[in-house]
C-alpha positions as CSV (number, residue, x, y, z in Angstrom):
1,X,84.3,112.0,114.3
2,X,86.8,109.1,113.3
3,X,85.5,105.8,112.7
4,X,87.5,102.6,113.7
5,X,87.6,100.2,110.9
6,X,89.6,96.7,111.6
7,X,92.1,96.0,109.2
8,X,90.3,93.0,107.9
9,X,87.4,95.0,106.9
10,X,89.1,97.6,104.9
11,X,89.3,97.8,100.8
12,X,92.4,99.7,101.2
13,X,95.1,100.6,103.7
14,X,97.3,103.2,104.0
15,X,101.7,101.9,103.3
16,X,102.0,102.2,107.0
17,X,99.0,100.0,107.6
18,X,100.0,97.5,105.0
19,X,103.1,97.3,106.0
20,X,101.9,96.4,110.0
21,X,99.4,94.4,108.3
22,X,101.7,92.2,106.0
23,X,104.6,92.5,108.4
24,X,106.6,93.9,105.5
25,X,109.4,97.2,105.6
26,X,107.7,100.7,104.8
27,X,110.4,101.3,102.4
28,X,110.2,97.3,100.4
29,X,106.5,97.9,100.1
30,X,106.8,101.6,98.2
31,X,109.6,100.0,96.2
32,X,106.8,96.8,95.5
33,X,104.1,99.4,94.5
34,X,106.5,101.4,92.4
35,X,107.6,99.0,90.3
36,X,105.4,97.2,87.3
37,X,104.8,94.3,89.2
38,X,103.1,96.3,91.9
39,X,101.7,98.5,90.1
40,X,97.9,97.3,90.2
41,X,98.5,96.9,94.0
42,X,98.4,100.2,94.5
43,X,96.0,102.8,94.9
44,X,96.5,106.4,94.4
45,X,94.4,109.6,95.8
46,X,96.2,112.2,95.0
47,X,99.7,111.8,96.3
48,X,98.6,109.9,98.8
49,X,99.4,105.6,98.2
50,X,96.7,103.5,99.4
51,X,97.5,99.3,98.8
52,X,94.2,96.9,98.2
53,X,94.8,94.3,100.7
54,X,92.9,91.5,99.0
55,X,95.6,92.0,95.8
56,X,98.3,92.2,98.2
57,X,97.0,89.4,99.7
58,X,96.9,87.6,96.3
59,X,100.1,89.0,95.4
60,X,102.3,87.5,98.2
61,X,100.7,84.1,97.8
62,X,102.2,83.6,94.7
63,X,105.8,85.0,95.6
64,X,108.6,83.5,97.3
65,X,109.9,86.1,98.3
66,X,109.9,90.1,98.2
């Protein structure tokens, strides 16, 4: 069974779902998590990348641009 969680609710969100979420590129927001900057942003499980969307959130509040 597959639960439904609203994006707002979740700790965590897949790249795709962060990237839907933040309206940002798939490929800018693994290039973000890769490098130092984004480093705590990011969330592995195994090979799998998961981003924290309150950091993000934090993250791109500061920034002028990505």
């Amino acid at each position: 069974m597959k639960v439904s969680i609203a994006a707002e609710a979740k700790y965590c969100m897949t790249v795709e779902e962060a990237a839907a979420y933040f309206n940002v590129g798939i490929k800018r927001l693994i290039s973000l998590l890769e490098s130092p900057e984004g480093a705590e942003l990011m969330l592995m499980v195994g090979v799998k990348r998961l981003v924290k969307r309150k950091k993000m959130e934090q993250y791109l509040d500061t920034v002028y641009s990505i």
